[in-house]
N, C-alpha and C positions, 0 to 999 in steps of 0.2 A: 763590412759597414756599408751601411744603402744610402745613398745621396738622401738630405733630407732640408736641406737647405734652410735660411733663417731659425736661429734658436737663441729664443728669447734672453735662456741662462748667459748664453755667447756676452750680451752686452751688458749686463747686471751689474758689472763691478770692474775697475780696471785691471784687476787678476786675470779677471774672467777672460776680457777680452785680450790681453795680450799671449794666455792661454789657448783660445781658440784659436788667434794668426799661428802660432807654431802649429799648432795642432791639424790645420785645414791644409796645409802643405806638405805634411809628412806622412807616409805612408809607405809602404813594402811595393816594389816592383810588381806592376800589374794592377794595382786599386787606383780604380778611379778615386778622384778627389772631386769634394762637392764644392763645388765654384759655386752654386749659387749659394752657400754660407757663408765663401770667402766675399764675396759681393756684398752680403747684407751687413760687413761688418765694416765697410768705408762708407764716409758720407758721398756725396753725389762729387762728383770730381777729383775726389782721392787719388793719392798718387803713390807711386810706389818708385824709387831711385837709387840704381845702381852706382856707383864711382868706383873707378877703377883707373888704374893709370898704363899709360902708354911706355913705350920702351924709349921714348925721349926726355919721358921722366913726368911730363906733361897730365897733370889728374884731368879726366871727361867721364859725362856723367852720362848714362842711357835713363830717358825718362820716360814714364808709362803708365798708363791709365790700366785700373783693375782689367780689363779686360784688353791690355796689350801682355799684359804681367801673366794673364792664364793660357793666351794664343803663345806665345813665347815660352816659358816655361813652363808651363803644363804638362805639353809630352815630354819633356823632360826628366820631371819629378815621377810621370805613372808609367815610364817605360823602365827605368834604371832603379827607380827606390831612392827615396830622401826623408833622412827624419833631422829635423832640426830641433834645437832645443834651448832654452833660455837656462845658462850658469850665470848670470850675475846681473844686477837691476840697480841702477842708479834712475832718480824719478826727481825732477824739480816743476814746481806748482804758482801760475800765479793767475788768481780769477780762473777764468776758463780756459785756461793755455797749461795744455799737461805735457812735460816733456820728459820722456824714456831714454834714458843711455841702456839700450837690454844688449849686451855681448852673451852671444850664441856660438854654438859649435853642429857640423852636420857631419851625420854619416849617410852613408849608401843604405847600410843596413842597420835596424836598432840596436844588434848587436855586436857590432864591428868596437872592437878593444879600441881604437883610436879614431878622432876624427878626421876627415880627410880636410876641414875650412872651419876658421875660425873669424869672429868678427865682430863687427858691433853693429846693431841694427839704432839707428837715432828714429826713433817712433813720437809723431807728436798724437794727442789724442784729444777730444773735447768729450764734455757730457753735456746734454741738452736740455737738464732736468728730469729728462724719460728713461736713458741710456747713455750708453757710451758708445764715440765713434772713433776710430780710426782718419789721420789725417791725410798722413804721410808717413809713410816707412822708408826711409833715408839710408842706404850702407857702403861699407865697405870690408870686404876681408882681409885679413889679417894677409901681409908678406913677410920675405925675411929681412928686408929694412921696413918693415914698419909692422913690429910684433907689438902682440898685446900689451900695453903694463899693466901691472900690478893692483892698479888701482880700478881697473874695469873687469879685475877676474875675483873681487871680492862683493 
């Protein structure tokens, strides 16, 4: 797949686009990933937010601009292999404030029988009347005190 950067379909629809963020990050060890698609699908300050907690129990959050998010993880995702993928979409709607509860699971490989990370990505999005944007992508992965429920794996 050749870097082709902005595609128009990407923001169409909020399938679409929550579709293309999986999509734009996932790929087989060794493929590059086209960052300028992932680019064209935040608006101008878009943020992308880690939480994770400390071993004092203490939740902190790494925060980052598209392009701390591609310097940072990028060789990550095109050295190793990462396919992430959306199993469950809870979505609440008011005016122009779209809010994603999308729990996702990643493999190394597309075809690895189990995943190695599980979680929930809190996605906010707007449309502009032209397209759809991405705001902020919000997460955290799933641990063993604090498993998924039930009701964010339907």
């Amino acid at each position: 797949q050749s870097p082709s950067g902005p595609r128009a379909a990407d923001t169409a629809s909020m399938d679409a686009i929550l579709a293309a963020l999986y999509d734009v990050i996932s790929g087989p060890a060794g493929q590059k990933r086209d960052w300028d698609r992932m680019r064209a699908l935040f608006v101008d300050g878009g943020r992308l937010i880690a939480i994770g907690k400390k071993p004092t129990g203490e939740f902190v959050q790494r925060m980052m601009t598209v392009e701390d998010y591609i310097r940072t993880s990028g060789p990550f995702l095109e050295e190793k292999g990462f396919f992430e993928r959306e199993i469950a979409r809870r979505v609440e709607k008011f005016g122009g404030v779209v809010h994603v509860f999308s729990t996702y699971d990643g493999r190394i490989k597309a075809d690895d029988p189990k995943p190695f990370v599980r979680g929930v990505n809190s996605i906010q999005l707007m449309n502009d009347g032209k397209r759809w944007w991405i705001v902020t992508v919000y997460w955290q992965a799933e641990s063993p005190d604090n498993p998924l429920p039930d009701e964010y794996l339907k």
